[in-house]
Each structure stands twice: as structure tokens, then as C-alpha cells.
N, C-alpha and C positions, 0 to 999 in steps of 0.2 A: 160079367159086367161090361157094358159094351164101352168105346170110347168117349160116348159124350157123358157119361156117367164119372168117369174118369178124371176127364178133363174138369168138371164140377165140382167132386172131392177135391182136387191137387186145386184147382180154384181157390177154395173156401181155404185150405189150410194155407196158402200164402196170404190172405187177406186175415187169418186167424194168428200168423204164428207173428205179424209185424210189429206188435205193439212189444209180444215179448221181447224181439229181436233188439228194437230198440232201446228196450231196457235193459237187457244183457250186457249191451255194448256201453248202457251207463253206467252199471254197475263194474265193468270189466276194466274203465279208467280209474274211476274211482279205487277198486281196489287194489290195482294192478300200480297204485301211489303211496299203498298202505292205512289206507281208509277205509276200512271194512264198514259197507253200508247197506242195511236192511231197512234201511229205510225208501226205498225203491216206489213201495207201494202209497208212498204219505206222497211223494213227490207228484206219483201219475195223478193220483185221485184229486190234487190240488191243480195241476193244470187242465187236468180235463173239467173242471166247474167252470175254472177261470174263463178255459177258451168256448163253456159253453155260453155261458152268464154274458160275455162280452159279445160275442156273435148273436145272443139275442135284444140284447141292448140297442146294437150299433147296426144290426144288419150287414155285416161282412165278416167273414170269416176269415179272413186273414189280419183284421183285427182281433178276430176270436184267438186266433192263433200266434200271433202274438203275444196277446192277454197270457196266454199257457203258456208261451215259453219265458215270460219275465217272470212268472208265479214259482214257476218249477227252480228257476232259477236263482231266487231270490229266495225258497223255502231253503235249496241245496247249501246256501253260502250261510243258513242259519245253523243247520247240522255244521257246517264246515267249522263255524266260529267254534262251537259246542265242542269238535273231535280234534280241532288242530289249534287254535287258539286257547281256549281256555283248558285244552288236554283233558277232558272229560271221557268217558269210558264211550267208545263208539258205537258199540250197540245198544246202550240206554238212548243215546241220542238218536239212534235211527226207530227204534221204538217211539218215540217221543215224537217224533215227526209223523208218524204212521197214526199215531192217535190224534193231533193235531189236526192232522185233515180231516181225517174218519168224522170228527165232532165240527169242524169250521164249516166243512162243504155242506151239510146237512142243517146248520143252524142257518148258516147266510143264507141259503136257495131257501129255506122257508120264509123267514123274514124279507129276504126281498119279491119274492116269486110268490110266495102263497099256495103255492101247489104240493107240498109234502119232503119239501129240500130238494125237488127236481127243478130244471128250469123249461119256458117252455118247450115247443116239438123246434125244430129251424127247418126256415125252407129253402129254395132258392136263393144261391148269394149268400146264406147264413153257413153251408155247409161243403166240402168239399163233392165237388163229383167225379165219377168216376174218368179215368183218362183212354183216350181211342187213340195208340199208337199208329203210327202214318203204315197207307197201304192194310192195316188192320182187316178191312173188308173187303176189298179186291185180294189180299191172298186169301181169305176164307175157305175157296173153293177148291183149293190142290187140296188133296187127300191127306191125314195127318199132321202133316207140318201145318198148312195153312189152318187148319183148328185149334192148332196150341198157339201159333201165334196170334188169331184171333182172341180167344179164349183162355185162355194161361196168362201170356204174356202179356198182350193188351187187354183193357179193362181195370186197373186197380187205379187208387185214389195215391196223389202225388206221394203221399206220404208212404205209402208201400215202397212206391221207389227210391225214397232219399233210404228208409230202413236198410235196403239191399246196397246201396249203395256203400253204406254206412261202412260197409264190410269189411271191400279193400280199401277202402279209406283209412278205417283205424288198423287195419293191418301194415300198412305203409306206413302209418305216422308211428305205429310203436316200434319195427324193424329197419326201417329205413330214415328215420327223422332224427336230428339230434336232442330233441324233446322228447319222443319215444324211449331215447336210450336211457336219459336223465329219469323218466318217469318210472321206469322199468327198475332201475338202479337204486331209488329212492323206497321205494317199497321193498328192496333186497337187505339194504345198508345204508338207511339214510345218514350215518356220523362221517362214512365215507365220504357223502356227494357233498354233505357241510363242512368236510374238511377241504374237498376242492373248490371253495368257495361258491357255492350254489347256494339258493336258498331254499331247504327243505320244505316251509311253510308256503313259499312263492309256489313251488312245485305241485304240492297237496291242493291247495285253492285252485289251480288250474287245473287239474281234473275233476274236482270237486265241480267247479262252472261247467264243463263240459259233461259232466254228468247232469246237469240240473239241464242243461239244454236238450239233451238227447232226453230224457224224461218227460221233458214240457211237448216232445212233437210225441211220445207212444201216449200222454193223454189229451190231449187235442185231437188224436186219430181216434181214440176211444169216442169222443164228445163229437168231432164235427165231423166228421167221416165217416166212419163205420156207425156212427150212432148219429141218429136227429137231435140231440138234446143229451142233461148229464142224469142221471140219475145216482139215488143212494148206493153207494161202495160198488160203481159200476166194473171198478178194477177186480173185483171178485177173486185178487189172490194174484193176479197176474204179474206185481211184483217180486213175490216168493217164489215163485212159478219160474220168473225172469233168475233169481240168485238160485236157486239148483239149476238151470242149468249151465249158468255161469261154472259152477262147482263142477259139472259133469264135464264140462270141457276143457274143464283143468286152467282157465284164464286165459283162452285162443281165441281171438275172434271167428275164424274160422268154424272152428267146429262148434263153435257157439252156435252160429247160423244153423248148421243142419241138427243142432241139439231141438234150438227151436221150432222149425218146421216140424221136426216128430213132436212136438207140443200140440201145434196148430194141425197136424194131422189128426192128432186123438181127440182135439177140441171137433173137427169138422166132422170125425166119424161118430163123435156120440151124439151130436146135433142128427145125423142121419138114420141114427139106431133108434131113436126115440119114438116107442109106438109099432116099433116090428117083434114079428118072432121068429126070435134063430133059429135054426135047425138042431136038435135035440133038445137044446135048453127053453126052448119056447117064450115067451116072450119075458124080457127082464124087466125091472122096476126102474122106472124114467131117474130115480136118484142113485141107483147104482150108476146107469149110462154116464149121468154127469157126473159124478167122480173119477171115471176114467183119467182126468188130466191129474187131478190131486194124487191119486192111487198110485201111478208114475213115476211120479214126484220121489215119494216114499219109497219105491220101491226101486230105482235106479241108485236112487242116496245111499238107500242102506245095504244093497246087496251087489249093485252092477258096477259103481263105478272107480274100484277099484283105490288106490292112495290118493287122495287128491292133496297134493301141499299147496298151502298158499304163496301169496308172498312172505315173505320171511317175519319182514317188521311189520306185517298185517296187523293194526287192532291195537298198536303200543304209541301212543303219543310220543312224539320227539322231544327230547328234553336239551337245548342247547348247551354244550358245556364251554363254563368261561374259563 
């Protein structure tokens, strides 16, 4: 495989692995507060309509984008009532949000679009484009380097790179913040951090909100960016996809990040398997190829990734005692 072939795989699988990425890291506050949320996938699929419906309305995508991160947002602080206010069972509620969208995004894009619950294509101004980092083309020409920094590096849509950035971000704010420590603390022992007079609840809704943000830009990147427009259940899993590898990386941002990229790896390599024939096996069935990322899934869960503990008071509503 020569290097521009290379460089094109590793391409795609960071433009593939960002949405997850995003989601990992909103899942990863989320839970890492004691809010176990599988509701990941209700979230993206509702901002990515939002921010596509709104960028086709208004013709700006940054009101589109907006549009998806107050939806996502404002979906997240409904689960949040449901798991931390009213102490409802946290995974019926993240279910319950996943079906939500699944049926809201598909009735409104019909009813208002008329086109099958898609909205229409976006063009120019409607959608994000892609970004040319400075020097991008004058380094081109040095051997190697100048083609991954061309190629690799420059070229993706803004939102790739808040994803990446995302990283040591929330690694910093959970290790080194005194909100990390609290946050980190409260999903260990929250009777603890309510005895040092903190407020458990106040604690949980902040991660909660930051989860519903970080969700509102991985479907917005889905709808205005990587995609023209929203289509039916465009998220195809990518929130499930998002909480194993959450699970596989044991709650780390970090390794979260390269859990994902082997995601968007296997996403970009069965995009380019599709229609070849291997060497012995001769040519496979285009639905096997696309299973690869789901297959994964499965099979890291159930056999590679070793004890994964959660947080402690993961999943147990807090019950104040008077």
C-alpha cells in the first residue's frame, strides 16, 4: 500500500472516529457523576435533525449548529430530571430518550420537509467546510511529513478538531480541576461529597449539561458536516458504539480517543473493502463488511476487555438523608 493510500485510510478514520469521540467524552462525564446514560444515541439523532432542519431553514450553519446543541441539550436535562430528580431507573430513561428521537426526528422531517423525515440536501453556508491549516500547501512538497500535514492533519471540518481537542481538555478538568475532583468523587460516594456540603444533584446536572453539549456538536457533525442534510436513524448505532468504548477504556479519556479511532479505523476500512476480493477468501458480502464496526463492539465486550468497574454509585439514584 503506498503512502497516499495510507494517508487516505488514516484520513477517513479521523473524520470517521469524531462523532464517536465526541460522544465517548459525553458519555464519559456523564457517567463518571453516576448517571449511567445509554441514552447517547437519542441525543445525537436529535441534534443532528435539529441542526439540520435549522441550517436548512435559515441558511447558516452555525445556526444550524446551534439549533443541535440547545436540542441535545435540552433533550439531556430531560433524561437528567427523569435519573436525578425524580430518581427514576437510568437506563429505562436513556432508552426512552433513544426512542424519542428515533420516532420525533422522522415524524417532524416528514411533516415539515415532505421528503420521507429527511431534510433537504444543504449547500454552501448551510454546512460546515472543510479547514486548510496555514502553510498546508507550501509544505506539501517535503517528502512525508509535508503530505500528512497536508493530508492528515489539514483538511477536516472545525468540528474534528474541537473533538480532538476535547481530549486534554476533559482530561485536565477531571485531574487537575476542582470540579473533576468533585465530579469523579460523586459517582464513587456521593453521601460523602453531600456530607461535605456539596450538592450531589447540582454535581450530576453539570455533567448531565455537558454531556447534552458534547452530543449536540457529534450530531451536528453527523448532519452539517460530514453529511448535506439529516436523514432517518443517520446515527446507525454510533451512540452504542460511543458507550463500548467508553466501557473498553475503563472511564479515561484518553484511551477512550484511541479506543475510537480503532472504531473509525474499521468504519473506513469496510467503506474500502466493499466490492474487492481478498486474497483466499475472495470476495465477501457488502453486509458482512459493514458489520465489522458492530462485530467489534461484541467482541472486545465480551472477550478482550478484561474487568471493567464502573463508578461505584453508577446507576443508583441519590437519596438525601434528613
Amino acid at each position: 500500500m503506498e503512502l497516499g493510500e495510507i494517508l487516505s485510510l488514516l484520513d477517513a478514520t479521523v473524520r470517521l472516529s469524531a462523532p464517536l469521540l465526541l460522544a465517548c467524552l459525553a458519555g464519559l462525564y456523564s457517567e463518571r457523576s453516576g448517571v449511567f446514560d445509554i441514552g447517547l444515541e437519542g441525543k445525537m439523532l436529535a441534534a443532528a435533525f435539529a441542526a439540520a432542519a435549522a441550517a436548512a431553514v435559515t441558511g447558516s450553519m452555525w445556526l444550524g449548529l446551534a439549533a443541535g446543541l440547545a436540542i441535545s441539550i435540552l433533550t439531556a436535562l430531560l433524561q437528567g430530571a427523569a435519573a436525578i430528580t425524580l430518581r427514576g431507573n437510568q437506563l429505562i430513561a436513556g432508552v426512552a430518550i433513544n426512542m424519542l428521537a428515533a420516532g420525533m426526528t422522522t415524524f417532524l422531517g416528514q411533516q415539515w420537509f415532505r421528503q420521507g423525515g429527511r431534510t433537504p440536501a444543504l449547500g454552501a453556508g448551510e454546512r460546515f467546510e472543510a479547514v486548510t491549516l496555514p502553510f498546508a500547501h507550501e509544505l506539501g512538497g517535503i517528502p512525508v511529513i509535508g503530505p500528512i500535514y497536508q493530508e492528515l492533519i489539514s483538511g477536516h471540518y472545525l468540528l474534528v478538531y474541537i473533538a480532538f481537542l476535547a481530549v486534554p481538555v476533559t482530561a485536565f478538568v477531571l485531574y487537575r480541576t476542582r470540579f473533576g475532583l468533585r465530579l469523579r468523587a460523586v459517582g464513587e460516594n456521593p453521601k460523602a461529597v453531600d456530607t461535605a456540603g456539596i450538592s450531589v444533584a447540582r454535581l450530576r446536572y453539570s455533567a448531565v449539561l455537558i454531556t447534552g453539549l458534547l452530543c449536540g456538536f457529534a450530531g451536528a457533525y453527523l448532519s452539517i458536516a460530514q453529511g448535506s442534510g439529516f436523514g432517518n436513524n443517520m446515527t446507525a448505532g454510533r451512540g452504542f458504539i460511543a458507550l463500548a468504548a467508553l466501557i473498553f477504556a475503563k472511564w479515561r479519556p484518553v484511551p477512550a480517543m484511541f479506543t475510537c479511532l480503532l472504531f473509525g479505523f474499521l468504519d473506513a476500512l469496510q467503506i474500502r473493502l466493499q466490492g474487492r476480493e481478498l486474497p483466499v477468501i475472495g470476495e465477501v458480502p457488502v453486509q458482512l463488511i459493514q458489520a465489522l464496526p458492530y462485530i467489534l463492539t461484541v467482541v472486545l465486550l465480551a472477550g478482550f476487555i478484561g474487568k471493567a468497574v464502573g463508578p461505584k454509585a453508577g446507576g443508583i439514584p441519590y437519596v438525601k438523608e434528613r
